[in-house]
N, C-alpha and C positions, 0 to 999 in steps of 0.2 A: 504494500500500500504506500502510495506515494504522500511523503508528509509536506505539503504547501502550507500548513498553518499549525502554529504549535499545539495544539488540544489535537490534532489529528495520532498523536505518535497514541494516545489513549488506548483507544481499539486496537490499532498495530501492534503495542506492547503485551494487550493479554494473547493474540496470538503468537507473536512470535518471540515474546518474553515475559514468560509468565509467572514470575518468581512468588515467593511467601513474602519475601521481605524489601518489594519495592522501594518502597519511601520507609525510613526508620528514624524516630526519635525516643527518647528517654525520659519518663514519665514516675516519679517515686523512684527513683535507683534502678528501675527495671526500663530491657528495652521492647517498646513495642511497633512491632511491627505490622504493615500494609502491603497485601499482597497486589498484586497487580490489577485482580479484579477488584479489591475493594476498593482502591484508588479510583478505580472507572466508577463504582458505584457511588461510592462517598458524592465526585465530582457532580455527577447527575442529578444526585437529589439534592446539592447545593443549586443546581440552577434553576431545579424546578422550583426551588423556597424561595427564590430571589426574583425568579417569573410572578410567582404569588404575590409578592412584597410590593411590586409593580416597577421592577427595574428592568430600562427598557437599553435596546441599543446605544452606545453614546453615552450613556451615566457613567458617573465617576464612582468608584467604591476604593475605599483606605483602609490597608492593611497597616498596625504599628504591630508589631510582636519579632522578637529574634527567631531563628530558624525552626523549625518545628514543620512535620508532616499539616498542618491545619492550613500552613502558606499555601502549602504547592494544592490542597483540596481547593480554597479559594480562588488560589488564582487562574485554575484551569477553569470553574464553574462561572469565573466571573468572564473571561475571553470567549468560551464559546457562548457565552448570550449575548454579544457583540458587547457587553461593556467594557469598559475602561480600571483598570488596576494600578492605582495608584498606591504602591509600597511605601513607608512614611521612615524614615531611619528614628529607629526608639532613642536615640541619644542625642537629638535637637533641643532647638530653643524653644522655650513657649512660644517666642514671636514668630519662628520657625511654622509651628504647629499652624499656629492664628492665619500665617499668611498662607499656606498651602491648602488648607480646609475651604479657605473662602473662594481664593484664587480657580482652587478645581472645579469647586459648586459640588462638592462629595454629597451624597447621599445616602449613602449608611459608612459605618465606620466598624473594624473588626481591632479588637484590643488584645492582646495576649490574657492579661493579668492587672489588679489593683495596683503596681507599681507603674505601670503605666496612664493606667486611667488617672491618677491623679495627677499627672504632667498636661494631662487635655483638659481637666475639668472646667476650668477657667474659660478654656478657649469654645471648646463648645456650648456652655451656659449662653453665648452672644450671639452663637447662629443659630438663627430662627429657624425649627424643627429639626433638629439634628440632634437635641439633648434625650430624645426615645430613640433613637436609631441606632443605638450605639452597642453591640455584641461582643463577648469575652469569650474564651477560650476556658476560663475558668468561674464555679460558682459561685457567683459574689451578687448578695443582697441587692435588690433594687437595678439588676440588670441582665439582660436578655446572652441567653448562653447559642454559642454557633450550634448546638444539636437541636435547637428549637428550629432556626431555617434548615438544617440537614432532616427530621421528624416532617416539617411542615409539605418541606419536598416528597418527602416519600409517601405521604398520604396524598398529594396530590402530584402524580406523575403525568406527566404531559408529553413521552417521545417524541409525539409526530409531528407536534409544535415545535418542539427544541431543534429535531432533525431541520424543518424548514429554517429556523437562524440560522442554522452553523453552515446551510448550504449560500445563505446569501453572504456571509462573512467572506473577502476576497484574503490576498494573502498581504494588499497595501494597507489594509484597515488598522488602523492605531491600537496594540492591546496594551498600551501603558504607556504611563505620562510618569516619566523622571525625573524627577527633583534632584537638579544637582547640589551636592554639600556645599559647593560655594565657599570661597575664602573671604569674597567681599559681595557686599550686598543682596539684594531678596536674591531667593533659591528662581534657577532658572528650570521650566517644565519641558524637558525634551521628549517629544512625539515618537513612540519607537512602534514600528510596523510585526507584522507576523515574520513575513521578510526582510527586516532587519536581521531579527535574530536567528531567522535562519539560513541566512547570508553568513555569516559569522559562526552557524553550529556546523555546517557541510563544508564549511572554509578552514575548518581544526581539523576535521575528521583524518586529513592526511597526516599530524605530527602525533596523531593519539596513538601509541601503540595496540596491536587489533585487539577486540575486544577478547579472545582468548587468554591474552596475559592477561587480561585484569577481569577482579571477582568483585571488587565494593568500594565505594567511595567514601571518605569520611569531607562531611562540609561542617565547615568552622563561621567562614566570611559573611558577613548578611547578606539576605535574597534581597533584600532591599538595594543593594548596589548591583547595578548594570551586569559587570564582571563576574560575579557571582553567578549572578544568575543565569547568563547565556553558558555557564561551564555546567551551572545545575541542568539545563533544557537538553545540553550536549549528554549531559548522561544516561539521560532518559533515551534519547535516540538512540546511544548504544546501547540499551537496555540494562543498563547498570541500577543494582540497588545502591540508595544512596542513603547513608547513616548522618543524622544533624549531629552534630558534640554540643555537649549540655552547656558549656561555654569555654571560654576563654581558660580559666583557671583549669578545669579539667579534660584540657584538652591533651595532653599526652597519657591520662589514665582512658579514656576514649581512644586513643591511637592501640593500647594494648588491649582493650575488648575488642574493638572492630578487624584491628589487622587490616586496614585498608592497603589497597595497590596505587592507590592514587589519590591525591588531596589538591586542592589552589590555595592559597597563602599571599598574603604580602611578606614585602622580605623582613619586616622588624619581627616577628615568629623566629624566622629562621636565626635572626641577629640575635635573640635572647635563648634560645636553643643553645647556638654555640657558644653563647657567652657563661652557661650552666654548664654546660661541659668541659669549661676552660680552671671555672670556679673550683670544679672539682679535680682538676687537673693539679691544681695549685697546691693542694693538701696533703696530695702522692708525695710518701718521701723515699731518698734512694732512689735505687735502680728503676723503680715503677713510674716515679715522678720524671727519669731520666729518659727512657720508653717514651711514656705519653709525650713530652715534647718532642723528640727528634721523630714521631708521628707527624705530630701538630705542624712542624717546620715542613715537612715529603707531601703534607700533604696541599700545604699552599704552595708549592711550586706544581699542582698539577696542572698540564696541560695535553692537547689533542694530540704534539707534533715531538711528545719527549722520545726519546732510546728506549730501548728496552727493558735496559740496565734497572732505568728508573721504574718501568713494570714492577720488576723482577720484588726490589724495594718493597713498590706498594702490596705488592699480594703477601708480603712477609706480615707490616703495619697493620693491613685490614683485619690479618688472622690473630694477631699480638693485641690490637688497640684498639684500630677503628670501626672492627665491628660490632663492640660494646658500644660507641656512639651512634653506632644507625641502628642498634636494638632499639631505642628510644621509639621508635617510630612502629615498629610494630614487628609484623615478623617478615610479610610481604612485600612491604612499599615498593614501588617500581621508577615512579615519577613523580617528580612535587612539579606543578605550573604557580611563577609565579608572576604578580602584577602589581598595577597601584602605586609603583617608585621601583626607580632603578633599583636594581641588587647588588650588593658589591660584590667585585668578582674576587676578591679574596673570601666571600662568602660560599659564591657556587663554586670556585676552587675546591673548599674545605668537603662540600656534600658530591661534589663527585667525583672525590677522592676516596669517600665510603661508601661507592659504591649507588648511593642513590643520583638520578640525572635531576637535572634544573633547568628547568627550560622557562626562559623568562619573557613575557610578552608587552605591548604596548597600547594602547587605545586610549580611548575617552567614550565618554557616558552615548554623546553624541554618535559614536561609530559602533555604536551595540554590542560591545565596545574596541573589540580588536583589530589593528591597524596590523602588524605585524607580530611576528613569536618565533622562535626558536624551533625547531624540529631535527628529527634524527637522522634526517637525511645528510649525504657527504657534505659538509662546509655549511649545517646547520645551526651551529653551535661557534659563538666567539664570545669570551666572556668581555662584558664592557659594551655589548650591542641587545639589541631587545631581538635580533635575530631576522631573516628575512620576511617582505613583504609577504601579507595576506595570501592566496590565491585566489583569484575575484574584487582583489581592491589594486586599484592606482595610487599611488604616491611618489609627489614631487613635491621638490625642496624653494621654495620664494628665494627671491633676490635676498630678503632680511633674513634669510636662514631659517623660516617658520612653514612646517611641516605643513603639507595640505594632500587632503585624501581623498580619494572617490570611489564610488560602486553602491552596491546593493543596500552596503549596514547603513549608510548615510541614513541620519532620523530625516522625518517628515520635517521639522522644522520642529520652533519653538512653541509652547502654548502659548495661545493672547499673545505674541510678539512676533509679528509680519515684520517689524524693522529688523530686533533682533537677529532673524531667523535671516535674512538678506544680509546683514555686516554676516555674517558667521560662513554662509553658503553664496559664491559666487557667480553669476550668471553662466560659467562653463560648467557649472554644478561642483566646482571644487573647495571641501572642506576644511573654513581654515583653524585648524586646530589649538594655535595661540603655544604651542609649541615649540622648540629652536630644537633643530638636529641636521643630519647629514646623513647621505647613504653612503657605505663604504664601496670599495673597486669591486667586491663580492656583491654587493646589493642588500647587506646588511644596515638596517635602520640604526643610527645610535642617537642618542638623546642629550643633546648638549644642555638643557636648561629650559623654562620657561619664559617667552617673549612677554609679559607683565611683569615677573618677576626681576626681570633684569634693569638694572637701575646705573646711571652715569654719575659719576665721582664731578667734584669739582672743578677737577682739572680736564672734563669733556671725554674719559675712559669709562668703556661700559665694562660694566662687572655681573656675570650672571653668577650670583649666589648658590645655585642649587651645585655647580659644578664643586662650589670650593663644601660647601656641607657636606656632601658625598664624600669627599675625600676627610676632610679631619672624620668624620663619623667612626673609619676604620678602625681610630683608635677605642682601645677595650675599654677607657677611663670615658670616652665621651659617650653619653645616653642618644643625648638630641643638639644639636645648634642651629642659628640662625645669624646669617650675615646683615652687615645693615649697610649704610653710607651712601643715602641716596642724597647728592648735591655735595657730598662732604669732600675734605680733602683726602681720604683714604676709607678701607674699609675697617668695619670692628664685627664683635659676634657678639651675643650671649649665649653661654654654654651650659647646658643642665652635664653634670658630673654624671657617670654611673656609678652609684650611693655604693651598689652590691660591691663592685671591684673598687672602690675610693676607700670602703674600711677594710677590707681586705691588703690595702696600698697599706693603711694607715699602720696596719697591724706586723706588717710584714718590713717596716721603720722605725718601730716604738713607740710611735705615734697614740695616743691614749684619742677614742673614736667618740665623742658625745654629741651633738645633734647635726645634722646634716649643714643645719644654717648658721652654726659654727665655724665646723670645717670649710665652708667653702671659705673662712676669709684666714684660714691658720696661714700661716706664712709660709709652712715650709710644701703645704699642698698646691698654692697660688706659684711656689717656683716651681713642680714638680707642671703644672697646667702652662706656666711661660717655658717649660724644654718640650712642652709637647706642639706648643701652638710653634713654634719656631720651629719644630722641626718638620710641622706638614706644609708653614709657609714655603720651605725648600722647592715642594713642585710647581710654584705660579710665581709671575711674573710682578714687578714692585705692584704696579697700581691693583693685584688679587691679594695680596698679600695682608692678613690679620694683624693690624698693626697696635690694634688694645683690644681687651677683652674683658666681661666680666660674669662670674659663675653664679647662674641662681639655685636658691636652695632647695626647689622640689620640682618632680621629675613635671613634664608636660604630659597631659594625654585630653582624652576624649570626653571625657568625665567634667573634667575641669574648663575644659573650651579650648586651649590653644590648640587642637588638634583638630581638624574634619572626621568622619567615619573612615574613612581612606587611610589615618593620620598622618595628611600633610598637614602642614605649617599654616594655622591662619594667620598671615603676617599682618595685616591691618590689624588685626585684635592685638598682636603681639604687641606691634607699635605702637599703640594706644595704653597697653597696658604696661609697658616699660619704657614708657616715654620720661620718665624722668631719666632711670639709671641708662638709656640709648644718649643722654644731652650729657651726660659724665662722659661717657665714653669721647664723648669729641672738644669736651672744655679742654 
């Protein structure tokens, strides 16, 4: 059966993938699973409850909840009734919230959990009829549970009905509106087709290794982002069961129940991985300690093009060392894809030197999202590049060095925003990404930086920050930084320390370790931070070069704001919010 629109793989998969444990999430400590046909049936009588409800083609409906089999129930039951799926990220603002609810014109809204509903309560009390519409995933007083639309459906079944939608649904029809994270101002809605993302799911299918290696997925990332979710749609198409992880925290006890073949990640996962593997490296003493590093050392010099000599090496290390650090991972793993930020290539060095591949991709929300990825094919793989272009996308590089893409994944355009959607999408129909990069002599995409983000010194030299963060990040002491010196005579950073390796510094100096926002101003840690900054200014040229810096005392994340879902940098908040200690930096 031919899949033109994504609710189509439905039927196809209980024929010709019919597992016990298609969609699987984790529910009291236990996991429960949905077999293929329950999945088709769950979907169905969501649509028929939602037929009842009186939601017609074109309504908008909002999902807030982290990964959980209830998403992929909804969001199939909501596409094939021709409406609109608008994913909400649980870790926004209220103002976030407020302006995306009003903006869509939502019409019912699906909540996980009480931890979330009281981040909307606010927001919804102000739109008129939307404060009854509003359904949880779990039983909580005074609100309407998603088994009442899935009950409502199945007393009132309508096939013949439902069959006639899903025959008028084309494959250019919008089944979701994107809200991107945004670093600076309101969230932009980008329009993504059936055919977007399946432009994007038949455009992998060459770099996935065939569906016989692999047996199960574990997803971590939220469905709520783009990326995510075109690799969740892809798994489905190759009939893979796919395990949610209960979260963040227990995501490598999840790695050893599921025994996944394959997972997607952004690279800071991987960076905190190896940096607990390094942790514990530190504590080996003797011959063992001795071992693990000259490991550690064989294995950042991996590359494609070594001797054999250097094989010979690693098959000794994998058997001594490095196969206790890809235990972590389960017993299986085969391939990590990752996305959402460069990865360092001393990073994909270190994992596929043990054995697991790394194959790192590139996109935005806009291109559903895949621009380019890494594959196993000959001369697929260069660390420091996101790999080559698509199959089924063009890309070429602007005069100002700013990536631009075309084909199939291209979104329909912005919601409400025909200007927008015109600055963005050019009358030859090429998409300009807001990007800076280069193809190499191979055809390999690499990614120099961001064209907003890059800012001009006072002395008329432009400086793209992202290049020089990437690089200091390498080191094990740095968490997170941020370049600044936009107009200024040079550049400066602020640098969040990594607390874990900074008392372990501390400790391993005689250093006596008391609060974080202590240490950063001791003396002798502030010189131990001016031999590091010095010695990664070494790779860039005067006007890149970190010429002051200062360390703040608690880490940045998602939680707190300075980070997107993605966790990029929201630099305007940052700016805003260390605008005093950014004006020290340059007295």
């Amino acid at each position: 059966m031919e899949v033109t629109r994504l609710f189509d793989m439905l039927e196809r998969n209980v024929r010709e993938f019919p597992h016990d444990d298609a969609i699987c999430g984790k529910e009291n400590g236990i996991w429960v699973k949905h077999s293929s046909q329950d999945y088709l049936t769950k979907v169905n009588n969501i649509s028929y409850g939602l037929l009842q409800l009186g939601i017609k083609k074109g309504d908008c409906i909002a999902t807030i909840t982290p990964n959980r089999p209830e998403w992929n129930f909804l969001d199939m039951a909501i596409m094939q009734i021709g409406a609109i799926h608008v994913a909400i990220y649980p870790t926004i603002s209220e103002s976030d919230y407020n302006y995306i609810l009003h903006h869509a014109d939502i019409k019912l809204i699906f909540v996980s959990g009480w931890e979330l509903l009281r981040k909307i309560t606010n927001v919804i009390s102000n739109i008129p009829g939307l404060t009854d519409k509003v359904y949880t995933f779990r039983n909580l007083r005074g609100y309407r549970h998603l088994n009442e639309v899935i009950e409502l459906g199945r007393v009132n079944p309508a096939p013949q009905y439902l069959q006639e939608i899903k025959d008028s649904i084309t494959p250019d029809d919008v089944v979701s509106i994107v809200y991107t994270s945004g670093t600076t101002g309101n969230p932009k809605g980008v329009m993504l087709t059936h055919n977007n993302f399946l432009t994007n799911v038949k455009g992998i299918l060459p770099i996935i290794p065939t569906p016989n290696d692999l047996n199960r997925v574990l997803s971590y990332l939220p469905l709520c982002h783009v990326y995510e979710r075109m690799m969740n749609y892809s798994w489905q198409y190759l009939g893979l069961p796919v395990y949610y992880a209960e979260n963040l925290a227990k995501i490598t006890d999840n790695m050893q129940e599921v025994n996944p073949t394959i997972f997607t990640t952004v690279p800071r996962l991987l960076e905190k991985i190896y940096d607990r593997i390094l942790q514990k490296g530190r504590k080996l003493k003797g011959i063992k300690r001795k071992l693990f590093f000259k490991a550690n050392d064989l294995a950042l010099e991996y590359d494609f093009n070594k001797k054999k000599s250097y094989y010979r090496k690693l098959k000794i290390m994998r058997k001594l060392v490095l196969n206790q650090w890809k235990a972590v991972f389960g017993e299986n793993l085969r391939v990590i894809v990752t996305g959402g930020a460069a990865i360092q290539p001393r990073i994909s060095r270190i994992f596929w030197a043990m054995g697991i591949p790394v194959l790192e991709g590139y996109g935005t929300s806009e291109t559903s999202p895949v621009i380019a990825v890494s594959n196993f094919f000959k001369g697929g793989v260069e660390f420091g590049t996101a790999g080559p272009v698509l199959p089924g996308t063009s890309v070429k590089i602007a005069e100002d060095g700013e990536i631009l893409a075309k084909g199939g994944h291209v979104m329909k355009g912005y919601y409400k925003a025909d200007d927008l959607t015109k600055e963005a999408i050019d009358q030859d129909g090429w998409f300009h990404t807001g990007d800076l990069g280069k193809l190499t002599p191979e055809g390999r995409l690499k990614i120099t930086g961001r064209k907003k983000e890059m800012f001009k010194t006072a002395f008329g030299k432009y400086v793209v920050p992202t290049i020089i963060e990437n690089k200091f990040a390498e080191d094990l002491l740095i968490d997170n930084i941020m370049v600044v010196g936009e107009n200024k005579q040079y550049a400066a950073a602020l640098i969040i320390p990594n607390f874990h390796d900074l008392r372990a510094w501390c400790h391993s100096k005689d250093i006596a370790y008391t609060t974080n926002e202590e240490m950063i101003k001791h003396p002798e840690v502030l010189k131990k931070f001016k031999k590091i900054v010095d010695e990664y200014n070494g790779f860039f040229g005067d006007t890149e070069k970190v010429k002051r810096f200062i360390l703040i005392g608690y880490e940045w994340s998602v939680a707190t704001g300075e980070l997107t879902p993605t966790l990029k940098l929201k630099r305007n908040m940052l700016l805003n919010k260390y605008q005093e200690q950014i004006e020290q930096l340059f007295s």
